[in-house]
C-alpha positions in Angstrom: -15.4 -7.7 0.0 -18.8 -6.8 0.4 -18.7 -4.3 -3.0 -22.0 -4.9 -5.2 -21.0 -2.7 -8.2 -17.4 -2.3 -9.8 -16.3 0.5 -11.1 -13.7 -1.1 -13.2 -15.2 -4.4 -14.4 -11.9 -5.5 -16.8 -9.0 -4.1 -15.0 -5.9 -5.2 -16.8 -3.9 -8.2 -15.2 -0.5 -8.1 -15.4 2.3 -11.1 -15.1 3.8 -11.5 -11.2 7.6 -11.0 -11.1 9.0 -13.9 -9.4 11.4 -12.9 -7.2 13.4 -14.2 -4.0 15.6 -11.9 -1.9 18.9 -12.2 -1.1 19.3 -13.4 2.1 22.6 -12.6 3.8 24.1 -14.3 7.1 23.9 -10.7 8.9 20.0 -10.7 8.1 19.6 -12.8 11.4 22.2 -11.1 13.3 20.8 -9.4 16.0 23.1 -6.9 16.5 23.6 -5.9 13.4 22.3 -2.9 11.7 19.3 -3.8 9.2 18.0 -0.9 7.4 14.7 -0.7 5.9 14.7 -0.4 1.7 12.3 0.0 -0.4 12.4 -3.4 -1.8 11.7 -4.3 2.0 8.4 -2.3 1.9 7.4 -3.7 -1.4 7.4 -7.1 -0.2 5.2 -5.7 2.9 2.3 -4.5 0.4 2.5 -6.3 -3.0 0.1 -8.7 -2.0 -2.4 -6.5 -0.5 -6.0 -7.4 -2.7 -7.6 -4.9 -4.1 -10.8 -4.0 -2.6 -13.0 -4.4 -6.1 -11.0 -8.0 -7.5 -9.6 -10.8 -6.4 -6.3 -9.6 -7.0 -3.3 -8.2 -5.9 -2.0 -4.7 -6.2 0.6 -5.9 -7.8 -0.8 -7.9 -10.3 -2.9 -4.8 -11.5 0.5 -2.5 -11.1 -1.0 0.1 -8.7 1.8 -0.4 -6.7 5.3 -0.8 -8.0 9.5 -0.9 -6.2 10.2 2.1 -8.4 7.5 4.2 -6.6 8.5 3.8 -3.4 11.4 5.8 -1.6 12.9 4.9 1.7 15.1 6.8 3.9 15.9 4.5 6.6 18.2 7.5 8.2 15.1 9.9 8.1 13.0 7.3 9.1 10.8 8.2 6.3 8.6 6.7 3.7 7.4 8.0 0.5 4.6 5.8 -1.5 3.3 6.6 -4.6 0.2 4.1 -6.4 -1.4 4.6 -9.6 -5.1 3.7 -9.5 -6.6 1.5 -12.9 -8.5 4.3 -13.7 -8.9 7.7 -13.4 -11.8 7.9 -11.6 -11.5 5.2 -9.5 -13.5 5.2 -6.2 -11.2 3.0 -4.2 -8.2 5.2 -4.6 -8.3 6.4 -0.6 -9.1 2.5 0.6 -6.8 1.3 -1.2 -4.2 4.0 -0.1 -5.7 3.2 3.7 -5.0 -0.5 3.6 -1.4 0.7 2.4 -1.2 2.8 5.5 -2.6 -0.1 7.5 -0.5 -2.1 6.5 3.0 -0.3 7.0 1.7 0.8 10.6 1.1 -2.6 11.5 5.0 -3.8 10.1 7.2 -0.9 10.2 9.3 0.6 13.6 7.1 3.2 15.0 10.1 6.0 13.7 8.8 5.7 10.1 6.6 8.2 9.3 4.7 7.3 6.1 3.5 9.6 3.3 1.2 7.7 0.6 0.3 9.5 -2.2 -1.7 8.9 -5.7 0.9 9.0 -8.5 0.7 12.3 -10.1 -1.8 12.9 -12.9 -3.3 8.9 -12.4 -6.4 10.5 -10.5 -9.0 13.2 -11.3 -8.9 14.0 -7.6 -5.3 13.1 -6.7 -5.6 16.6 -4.4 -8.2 15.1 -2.2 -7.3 11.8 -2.3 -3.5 12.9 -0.8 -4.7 14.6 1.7 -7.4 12.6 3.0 -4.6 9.8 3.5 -1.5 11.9 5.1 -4.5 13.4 7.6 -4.0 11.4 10.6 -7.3 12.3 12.1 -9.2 11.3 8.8 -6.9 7.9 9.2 -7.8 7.6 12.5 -11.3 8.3 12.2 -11.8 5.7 9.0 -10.3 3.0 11.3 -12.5 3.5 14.4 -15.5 2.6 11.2 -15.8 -1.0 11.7 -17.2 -2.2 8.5 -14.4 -0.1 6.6 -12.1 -2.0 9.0 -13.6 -5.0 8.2 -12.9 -4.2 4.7 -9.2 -3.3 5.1 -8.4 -6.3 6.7 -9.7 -8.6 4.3 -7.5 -6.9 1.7 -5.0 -7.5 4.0 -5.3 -11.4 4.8 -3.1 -12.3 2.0 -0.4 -9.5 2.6 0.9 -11.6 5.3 
């Protein structure tokens, strides 16, 4: 990332569950109904960088499985991340490479709502609605430089 100044210079690290999923013989059956969990769209963005450190969003728990409700039925998404800090200026890219993320992997159906974790942001209002907009979304991804940026937080979510 091309970010000159950090805003959180010691973020706290934490330890990387290791973790396999079960695979089950009907995984590669065609014609059987898979539904989408939310274990499913952890896997999809734990490995997402964070746009200030060379590390994941897991490893700095702004993401976590417990946060995140799926409603395959609905086809609906709830997200909710918890910034390091309270002030934190990356809070909508972050949340953007999120989006980015699940609209490149999920079925079309899903519609996606990220949100900041509640009280984990001095402007968790702003921040919310800046990232369910879809004309702001849209508009931030026709910037190529903060494309630029998104994607190279996303090279190692793949």
């Amino acid at each position: 990332m091309n970010i000159t100044q950090k805003i959180n210079d010691a973020p706290q690290v934490y330890e990387v569950e290791k973790r396999t999923r079960q695979e089950h013989r009907d995984d590669f059956d065609d014609n059987v109904d898979d539904p989408i969990d939310a274990e499913e769209v952890y896997d999809l963005i734990r490995n997402i960088n964070d746009p200030e450190h060379p590390l994941t969003l897991e490893q700095l728990h702004v993401t976590n499985r417990d946060h995140i409700d799926v409603d395959d039925a609905a086809s609906h998404v709830l997200i909710e991340f918890t910034p390091t800090i309270p002030h934190c200026s990356m809070a909508t890219l972050i949340g953007l490479c999120i989006r980015v993320r699940l609209l490149r992997s999920l079925p079309e159906r899903f519609k996606v709502d990220i949100r900041v974790r509640t009280g984990t942001h001095q402007s968790e209002a702003d921040v919310n609605k800046q990232l369910n907009d879809k004309e702001r979304v849209a508009a931030a991804l026709e910037n190529t430089y903060l494309l630029d940026v998104v994607n190279q937080c996303l090279a190692t979510a793949a």
